[in-house]
C-alpha positions in Angstrom: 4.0 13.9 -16.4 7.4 13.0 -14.4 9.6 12.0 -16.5 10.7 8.0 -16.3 14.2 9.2 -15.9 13.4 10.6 -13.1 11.4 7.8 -11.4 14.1 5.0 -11.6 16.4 8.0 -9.7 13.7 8.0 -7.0 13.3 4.6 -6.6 16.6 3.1 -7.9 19.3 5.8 -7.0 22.2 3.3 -8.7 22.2 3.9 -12.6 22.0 1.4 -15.1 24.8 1.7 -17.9 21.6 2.0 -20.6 21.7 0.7 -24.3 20.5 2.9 -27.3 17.8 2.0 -30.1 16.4 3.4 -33.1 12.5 3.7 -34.2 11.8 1.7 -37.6 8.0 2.3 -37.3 5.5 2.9 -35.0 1.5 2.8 -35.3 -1.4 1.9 -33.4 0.4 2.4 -29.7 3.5 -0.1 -31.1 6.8 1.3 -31.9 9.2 -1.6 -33.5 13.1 -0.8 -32.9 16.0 -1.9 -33.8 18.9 -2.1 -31.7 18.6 -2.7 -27.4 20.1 -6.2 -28.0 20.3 -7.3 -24.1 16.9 -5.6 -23.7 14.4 -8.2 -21.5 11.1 -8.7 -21.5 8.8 -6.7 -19.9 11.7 -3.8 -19.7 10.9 0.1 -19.6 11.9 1.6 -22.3 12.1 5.4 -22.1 11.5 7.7 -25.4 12.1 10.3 -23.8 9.4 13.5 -22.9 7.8 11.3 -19.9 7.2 8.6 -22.6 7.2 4.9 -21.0 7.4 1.5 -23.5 7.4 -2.4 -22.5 9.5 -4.4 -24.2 7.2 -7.6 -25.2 8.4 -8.8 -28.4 12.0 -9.8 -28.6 12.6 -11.3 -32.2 16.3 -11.3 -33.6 16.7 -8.5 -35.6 13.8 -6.0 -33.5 12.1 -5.2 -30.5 8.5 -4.7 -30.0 7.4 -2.2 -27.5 4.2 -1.2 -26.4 3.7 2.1 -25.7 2.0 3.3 -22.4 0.6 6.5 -23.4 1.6 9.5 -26.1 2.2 7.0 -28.7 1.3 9.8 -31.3 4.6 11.9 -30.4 7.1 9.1 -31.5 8.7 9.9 -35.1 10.6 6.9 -36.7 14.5 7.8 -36.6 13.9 9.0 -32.8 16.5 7.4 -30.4 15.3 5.3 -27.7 17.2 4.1 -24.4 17.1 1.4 -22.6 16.6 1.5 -18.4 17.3 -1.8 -17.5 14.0 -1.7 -14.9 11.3 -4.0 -15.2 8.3 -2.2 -15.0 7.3 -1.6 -10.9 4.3 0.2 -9.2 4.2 2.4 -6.2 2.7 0.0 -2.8 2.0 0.8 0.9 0.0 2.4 2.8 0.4 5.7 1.0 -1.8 4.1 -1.5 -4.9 3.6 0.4 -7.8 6.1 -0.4 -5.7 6.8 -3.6 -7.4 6.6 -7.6 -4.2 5.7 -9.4 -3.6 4.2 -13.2 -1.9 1.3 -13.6 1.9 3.4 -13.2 0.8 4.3 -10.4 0.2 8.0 -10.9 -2.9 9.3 -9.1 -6.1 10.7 -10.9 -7.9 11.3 -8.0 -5.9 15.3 -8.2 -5.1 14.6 -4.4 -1.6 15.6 -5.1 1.5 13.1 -5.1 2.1 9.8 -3.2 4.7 9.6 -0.8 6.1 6.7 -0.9 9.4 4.8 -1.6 8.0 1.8 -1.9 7.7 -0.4 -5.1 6.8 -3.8 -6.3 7.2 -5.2 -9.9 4.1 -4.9 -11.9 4.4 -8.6 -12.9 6.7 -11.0 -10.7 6.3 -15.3 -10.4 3.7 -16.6 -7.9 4.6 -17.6 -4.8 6.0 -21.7 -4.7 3.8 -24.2 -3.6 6.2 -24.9 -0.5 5.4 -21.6 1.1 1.7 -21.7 0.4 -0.8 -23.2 3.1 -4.5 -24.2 2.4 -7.2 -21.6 3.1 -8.5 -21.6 6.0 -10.0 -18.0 7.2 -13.5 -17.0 5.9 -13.5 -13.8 3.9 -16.9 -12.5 4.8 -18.7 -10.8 2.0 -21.5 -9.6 4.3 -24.2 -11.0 1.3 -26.1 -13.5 3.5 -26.8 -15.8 0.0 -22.6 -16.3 -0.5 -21.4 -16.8 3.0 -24.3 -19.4 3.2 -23.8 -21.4 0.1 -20.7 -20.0 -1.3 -18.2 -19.2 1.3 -15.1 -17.6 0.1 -11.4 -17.9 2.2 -8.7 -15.6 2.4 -6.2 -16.5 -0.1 -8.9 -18.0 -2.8 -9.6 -16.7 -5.9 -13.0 -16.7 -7.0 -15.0 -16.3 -10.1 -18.2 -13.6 -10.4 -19.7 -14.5 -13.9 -22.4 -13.7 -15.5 -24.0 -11.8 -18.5 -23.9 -7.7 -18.4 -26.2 -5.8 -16.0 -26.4 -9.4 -13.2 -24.8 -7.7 -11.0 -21.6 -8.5 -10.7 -19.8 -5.4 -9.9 -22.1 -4.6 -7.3 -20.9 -8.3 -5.3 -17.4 -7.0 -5.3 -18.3 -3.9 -4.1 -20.4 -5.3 -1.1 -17.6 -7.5 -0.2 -14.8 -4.6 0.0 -17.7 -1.9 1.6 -18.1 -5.6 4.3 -14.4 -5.6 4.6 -14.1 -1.6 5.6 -16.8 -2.3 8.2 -15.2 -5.1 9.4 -11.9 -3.0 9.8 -13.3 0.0 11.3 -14.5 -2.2 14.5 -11.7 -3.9 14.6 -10.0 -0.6 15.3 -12.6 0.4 17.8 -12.4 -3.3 19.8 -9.8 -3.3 22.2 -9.7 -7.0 22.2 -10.9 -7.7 18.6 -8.1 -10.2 17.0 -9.4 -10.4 13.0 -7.0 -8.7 11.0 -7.8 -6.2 8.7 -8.1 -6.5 4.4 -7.0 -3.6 2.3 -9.1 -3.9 -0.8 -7.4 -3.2 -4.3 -10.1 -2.4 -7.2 -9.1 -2.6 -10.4 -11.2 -1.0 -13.5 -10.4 -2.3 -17.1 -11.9 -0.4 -19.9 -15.2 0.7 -18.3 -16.4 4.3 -18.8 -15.0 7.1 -16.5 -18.5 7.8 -15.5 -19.2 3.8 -14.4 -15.2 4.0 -12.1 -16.3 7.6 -10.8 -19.6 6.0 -9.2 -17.8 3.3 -7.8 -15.5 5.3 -5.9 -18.1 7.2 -4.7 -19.8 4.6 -3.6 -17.1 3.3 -1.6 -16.4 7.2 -0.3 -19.9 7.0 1.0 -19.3 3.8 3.1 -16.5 4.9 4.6 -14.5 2.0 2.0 -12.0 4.4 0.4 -9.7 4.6 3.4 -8.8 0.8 3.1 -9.0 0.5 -0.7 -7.2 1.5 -3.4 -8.4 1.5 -6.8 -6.0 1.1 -10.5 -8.1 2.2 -13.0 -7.4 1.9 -16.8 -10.7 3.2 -18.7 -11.8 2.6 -21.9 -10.5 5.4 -23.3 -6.8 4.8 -21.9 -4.7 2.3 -24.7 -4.7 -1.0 -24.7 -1.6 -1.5 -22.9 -2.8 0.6 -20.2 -5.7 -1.9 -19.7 -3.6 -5.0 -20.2 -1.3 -3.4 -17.5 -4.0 -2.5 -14.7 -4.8 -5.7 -13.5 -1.2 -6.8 -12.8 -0.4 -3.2 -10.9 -3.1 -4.2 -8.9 -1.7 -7.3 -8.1 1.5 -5.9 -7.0 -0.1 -3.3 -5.1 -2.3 -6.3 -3.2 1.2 -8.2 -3.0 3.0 -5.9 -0.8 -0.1 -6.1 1.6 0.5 -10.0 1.9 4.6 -9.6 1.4 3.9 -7.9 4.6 2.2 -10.4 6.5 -1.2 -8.7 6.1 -4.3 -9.8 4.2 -5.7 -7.8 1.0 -8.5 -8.5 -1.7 -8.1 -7.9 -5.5 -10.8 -7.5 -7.6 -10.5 -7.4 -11.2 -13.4 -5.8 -13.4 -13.1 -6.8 -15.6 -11.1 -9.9 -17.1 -13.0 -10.1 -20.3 -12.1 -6.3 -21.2 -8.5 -7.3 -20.1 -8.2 -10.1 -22.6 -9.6 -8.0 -25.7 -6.9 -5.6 -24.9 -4.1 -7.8 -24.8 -5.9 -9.7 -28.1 -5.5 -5.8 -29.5 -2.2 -5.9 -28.6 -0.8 -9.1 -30.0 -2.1 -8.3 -33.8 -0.9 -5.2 -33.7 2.6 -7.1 -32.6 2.1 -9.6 -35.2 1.6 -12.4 -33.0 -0.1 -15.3 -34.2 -4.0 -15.4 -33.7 -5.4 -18.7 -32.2 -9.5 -19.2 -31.5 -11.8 -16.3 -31.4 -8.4 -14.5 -32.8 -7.0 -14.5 -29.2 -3.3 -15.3 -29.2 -2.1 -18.8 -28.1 -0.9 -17.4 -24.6 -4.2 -16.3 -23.6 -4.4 -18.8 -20.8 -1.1 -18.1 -19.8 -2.0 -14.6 -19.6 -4.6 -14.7 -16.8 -3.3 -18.1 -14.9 0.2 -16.1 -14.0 -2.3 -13.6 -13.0 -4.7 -15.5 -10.9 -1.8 -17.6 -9.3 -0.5 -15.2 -7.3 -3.4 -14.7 -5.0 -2.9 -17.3 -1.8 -3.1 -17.6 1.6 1.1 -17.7 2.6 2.3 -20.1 5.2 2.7 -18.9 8.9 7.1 -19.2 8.1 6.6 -16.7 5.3 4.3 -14.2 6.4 1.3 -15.6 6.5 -0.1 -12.8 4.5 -2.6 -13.6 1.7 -4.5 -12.1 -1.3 -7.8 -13.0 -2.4 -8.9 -12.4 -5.7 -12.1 -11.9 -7.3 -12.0 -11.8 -11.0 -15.3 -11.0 -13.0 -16.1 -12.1 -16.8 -18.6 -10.8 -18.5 -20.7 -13.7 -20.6 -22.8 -13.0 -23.7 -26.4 -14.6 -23.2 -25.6 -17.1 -20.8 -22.9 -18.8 -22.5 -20.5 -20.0 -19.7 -18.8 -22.4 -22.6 -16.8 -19.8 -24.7 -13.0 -19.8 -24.7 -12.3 -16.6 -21.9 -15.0 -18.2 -19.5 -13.8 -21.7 -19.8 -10.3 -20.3 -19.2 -11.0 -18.4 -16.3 -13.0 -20.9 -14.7 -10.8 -23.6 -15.3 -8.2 -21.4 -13.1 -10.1 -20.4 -10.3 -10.9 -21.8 -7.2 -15.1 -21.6 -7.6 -18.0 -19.4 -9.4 -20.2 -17.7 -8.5 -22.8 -17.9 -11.5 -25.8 -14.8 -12.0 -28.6 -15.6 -13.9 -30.3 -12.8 -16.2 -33.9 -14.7 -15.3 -33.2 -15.0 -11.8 -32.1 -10.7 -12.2 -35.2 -10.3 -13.6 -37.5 -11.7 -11.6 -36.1 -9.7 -8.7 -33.8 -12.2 -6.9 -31.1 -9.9 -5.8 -27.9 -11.2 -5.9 -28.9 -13.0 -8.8 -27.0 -16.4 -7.8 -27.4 -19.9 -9.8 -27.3 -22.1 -7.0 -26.9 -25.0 -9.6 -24.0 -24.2 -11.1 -22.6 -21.7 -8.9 -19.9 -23.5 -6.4 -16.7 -22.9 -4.0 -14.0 -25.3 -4.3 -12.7 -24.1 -1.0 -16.5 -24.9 0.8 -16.8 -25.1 4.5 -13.2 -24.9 5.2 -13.9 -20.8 4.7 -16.6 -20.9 7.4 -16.8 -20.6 10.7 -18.2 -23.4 13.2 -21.6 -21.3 13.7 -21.9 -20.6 9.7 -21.2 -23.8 9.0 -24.1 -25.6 11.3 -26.7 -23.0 10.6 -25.9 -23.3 6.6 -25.3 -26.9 6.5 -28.3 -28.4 4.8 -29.1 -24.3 2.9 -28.0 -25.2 -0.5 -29.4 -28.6 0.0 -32.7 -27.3 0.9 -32.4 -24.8 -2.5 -31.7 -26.9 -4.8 -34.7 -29.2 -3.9 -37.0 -26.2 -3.7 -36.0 -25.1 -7.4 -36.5 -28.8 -8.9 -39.8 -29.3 -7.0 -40.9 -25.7 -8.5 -40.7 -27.0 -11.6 -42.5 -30.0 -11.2 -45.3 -28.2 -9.4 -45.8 -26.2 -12.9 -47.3 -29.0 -14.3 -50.1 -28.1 -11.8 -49.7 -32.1 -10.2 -51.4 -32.8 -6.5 -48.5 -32.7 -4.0 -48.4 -34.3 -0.9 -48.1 -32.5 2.5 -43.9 -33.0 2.2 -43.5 -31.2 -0.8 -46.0 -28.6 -0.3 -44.0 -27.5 3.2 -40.7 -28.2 1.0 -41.6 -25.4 -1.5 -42.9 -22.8 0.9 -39.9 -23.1 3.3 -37.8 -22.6 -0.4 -39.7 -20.0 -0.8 -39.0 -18.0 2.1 -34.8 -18.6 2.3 -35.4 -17.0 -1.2 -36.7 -14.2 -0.2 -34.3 -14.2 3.1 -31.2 -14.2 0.1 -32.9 -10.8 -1.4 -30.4 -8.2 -0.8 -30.2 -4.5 -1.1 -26.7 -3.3 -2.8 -24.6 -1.7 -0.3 -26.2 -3.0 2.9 -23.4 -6.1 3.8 -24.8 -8.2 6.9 -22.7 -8.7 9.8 -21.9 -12.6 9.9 -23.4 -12.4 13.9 -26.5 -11.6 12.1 -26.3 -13.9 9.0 -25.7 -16.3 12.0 -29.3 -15.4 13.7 -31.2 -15.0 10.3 -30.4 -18.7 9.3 -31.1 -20.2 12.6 -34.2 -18.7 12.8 -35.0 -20.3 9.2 -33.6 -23.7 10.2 -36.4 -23.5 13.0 -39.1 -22.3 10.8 -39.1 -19.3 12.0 -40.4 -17.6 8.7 -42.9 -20.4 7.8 -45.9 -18.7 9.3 -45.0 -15.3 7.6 -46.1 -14.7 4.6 -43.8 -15.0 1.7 -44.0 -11.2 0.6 -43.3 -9.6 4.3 -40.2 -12.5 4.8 -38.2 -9.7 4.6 -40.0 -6.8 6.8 -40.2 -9.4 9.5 -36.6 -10.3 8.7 -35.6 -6.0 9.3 -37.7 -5.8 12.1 -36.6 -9.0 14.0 -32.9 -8.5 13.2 -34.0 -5.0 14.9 -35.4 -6.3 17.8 -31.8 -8.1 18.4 -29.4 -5.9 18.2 -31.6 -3.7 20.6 -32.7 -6.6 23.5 -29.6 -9.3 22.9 -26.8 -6.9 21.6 -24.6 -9.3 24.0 -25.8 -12.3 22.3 -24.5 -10.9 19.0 -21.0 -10.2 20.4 -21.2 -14.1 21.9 -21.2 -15.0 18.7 -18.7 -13.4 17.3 -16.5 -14.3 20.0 -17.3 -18.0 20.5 -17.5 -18.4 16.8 -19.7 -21.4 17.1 -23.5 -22.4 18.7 -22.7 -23.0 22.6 -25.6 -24.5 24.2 -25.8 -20.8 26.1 -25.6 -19.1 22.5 -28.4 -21.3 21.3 -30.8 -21.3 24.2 -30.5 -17.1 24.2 -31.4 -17.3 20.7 -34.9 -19.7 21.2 -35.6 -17.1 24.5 -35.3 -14.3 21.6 -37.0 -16.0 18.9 -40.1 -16.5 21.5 -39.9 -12.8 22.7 -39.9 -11.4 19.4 -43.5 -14.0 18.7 -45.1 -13.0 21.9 -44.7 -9.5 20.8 -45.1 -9.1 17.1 
């Protein structure tokens, strides 16, 4: 391990005139010293031997600092120096297609990162004057979300849901989408979207669970524009409290820099247990549930500094996608309510729906995006426009059809054509849809396309017809990308291929 003294040459070659302190005690990753009187909060503090503290408790008399790692090596009587550095994190594109922790030292055993550049692990958000609303879709390639759900660059929205819902596997989609979405924007000569470097961050999930992440993301081609801060469970608990704020920085100097970047955060629930952990062991006093009163505090300085910036400074933005993990359902307990309260949107998953085999397991009820159609494009949003509408009819008429009642001709069609945009909103994990295809899947199910198949080959006609396209009307897919909206041309090509494909099948 380099030693801290060392770092702050590289990055800050001026020296600070540093203060001395002495260890009372130390246990449990805390060391509490006396001394360092014009310390600041959030300060490294090195012990010596490559040993990093925080300074986060600054009573009168003593100064509680959390140790990062090799807590067990500190004696009491050991002299302690101050650096007069807040805590900062390696950034730029050095980092991408890197496995760091949250100091920004790799794991990954691809040797150092070269890089001078460095952002403070926590900084304030950006002021409301320089912000500008969202207005650019972030496509997550999951046909069910950029339908009902649309999220914008610069939001910041929720995944929740109990464990095993799928909610890992949503982010993932969306930063294996993003990749894809960069890679042929490199290719097109004439292609203007700009590309999103993806930042994932791991709090106190196994080794094993980060490892197949990353390979996933190696085999999509996702590494080379994502970097991923991983803290695991077996790293301390300021490590993990840490990791979501390096990744912030990391995804900062991507929008600093007038480009766009997405944060995800997996996830926030394990990040407030840590810092709980944390604040007993610095005496701080417990509030509900035994978190400490700044809980709130904790994740809103977080969350606010994802935005979309204005064009006059930079127009870069970070979009964040935080996940918490609820325990049977219950979206009412205090970390949930907190988040939510915070965030921009949810998007719910249901353990039934999971279950049942509805893959992304979305709640269309309670799920929601505060941002809405503003994140859509003009062909999304006409093709999508009466989906969630349509949804939530078909899920209150299913229940009233239980009761085994006659239904009239109205319903009967209204629960079939449910039916069917349920199964079009099954998704395999890994396999993002282009939005020129999401665009041709829900036109075709606005015309009733589907309603003749039957409801268990909706998706096999759904592979084969989106086949069928891309091979016979690969020009009308790149219309559509271009125009970005349903020209009378766009939608007379797609009613000549809908009737092609019927004459044939």
């Amino acid at each position: 391990m380099a030693d801290i003294e060392a770092t702050i040459a590289q990055f800050h070659p001026e020296a600070h005139s540093e203060q001395t302190g002495r260890v009372m005690e130390v246990g449990d990753g805390v060391a509490r010293i006396e001394g360092l009187r014009n310390v600041r909060l959030n300060e490294m503090i090195n012990f010596g031997n490559g040993i990093i503290g925080l300074a986060l408790n600054l009573e009168e008399n003593s100064v509680g600092v959390v140790v990062l790692s090799g807590a067990e090596t500190i004696r009491e009587g050991q002299i302690v120096r101050s650096t007069g550095r807040l805590l900062e994190i390696p950034c730029g594109h050095a980092m991408l297609g890197r496995v760091v922790d949250p100091l920004g030292r790799p794991l990954d055993g691809k040797g150092p990162i070269e890089t001078t550049e460095v952002n403070p692990v926590e900084r304030p958000a950006p002021g409301i004057i320089g912000r500008q609303s969202v207005f650019s879709p972030l496509q997550t390639g999951i046909l069910a979300i950029d339908a009902v759900i649309p999220i914008g660059r610069g939001q910041r929205e929720l995944i929740i849901g109990d464990r095993a819902t799928g909610k890992t596997t949503i982010a993932i989609d969306t930063i294996i989408n993003q990749s894809r979405i960069n890679r042929e924007a490199e290719i097109a000569v004439d292609n203007q979207t700009h590309p999103v470097y993806s930042v994932y961050v791991a709090i106190g999930q196994r080794q094993s669970s980060v490892a197949q992440v990353v390979r996933a993301l190696e085999m999509n081609g996702a590494m080379k524009y994502t970097v991923v801060v991983a803290a695991t469970a077996s790293d301390s608990a300021a490590m993990q409290y840490l990791a979501p704020f390096s990744g912030t920085a990391v995804g900062e100097w991507f929008m600093d820099h007038g480009m766009d970047a997405l944060a995800v955060y997996d996830d926030l629930s394990k990040h407030a247990v840590a810092y709980r952990q944390m604040s007993l062991v610095l005496r701080r006093p417990s509030g509900r549930e035994a978190y400490p009163g700044d809980i709130f505090y904790l994740h809103s300085r977080l969350l606010e500094r994802s935005t979309c910036m204005s064009k006059g400074c930079g127009g870069g933005t970070l979009t964040s996608l935080p996940i918490i993990e609820t325990q049977n359902g219950d979206v009412s307990a205090y970390i949930p309510t907190n988040v939510i309260s915070i965030t921009d949107g949810q998007i719910y998953l249901e353990s039934d729906l999971f279950h049942q085999g509805i893959r992304p397991a979305m709640s269309v009820g309670i799920s929601v995006s505060r941002v809405g159609s503003a994140a859509q494009t003009k062909a999304m949003k006409e093709v999508a426009g009466k989906v969630k509408l349509e949804l939530a009819q078909y899920y209150e008429m299913k229940e009233f059809a239980q009761f085994g009642s006659d239904l009239d001709s109205k319903t009967v069609a209204l629960i079939e054509h449910g039916k069917r945009i349920t199964e079009l909103f099954k998704q395999v994990q890994y396999n993002p849809f282009p939005v020129e295809e999401e665009v041709v899947q829900l036109w075709a199910a606005q015309q009733g396309f589907f309603n003749n198949v039957p409801v268990a080959k909706t998706r096999e006609v759904r592979t084969k017809f989106l086949e069928f396209v891309r091979i016979r009307r690969k020009a009308l897919l790149q219309l559509i990308v271009q125009e970005k909206k349903l020209t009378p041309e766009i939608k007379a090509a797609l009613e000549e291929v809908t009737a092609e494909y019927q004459s044939m099948a």
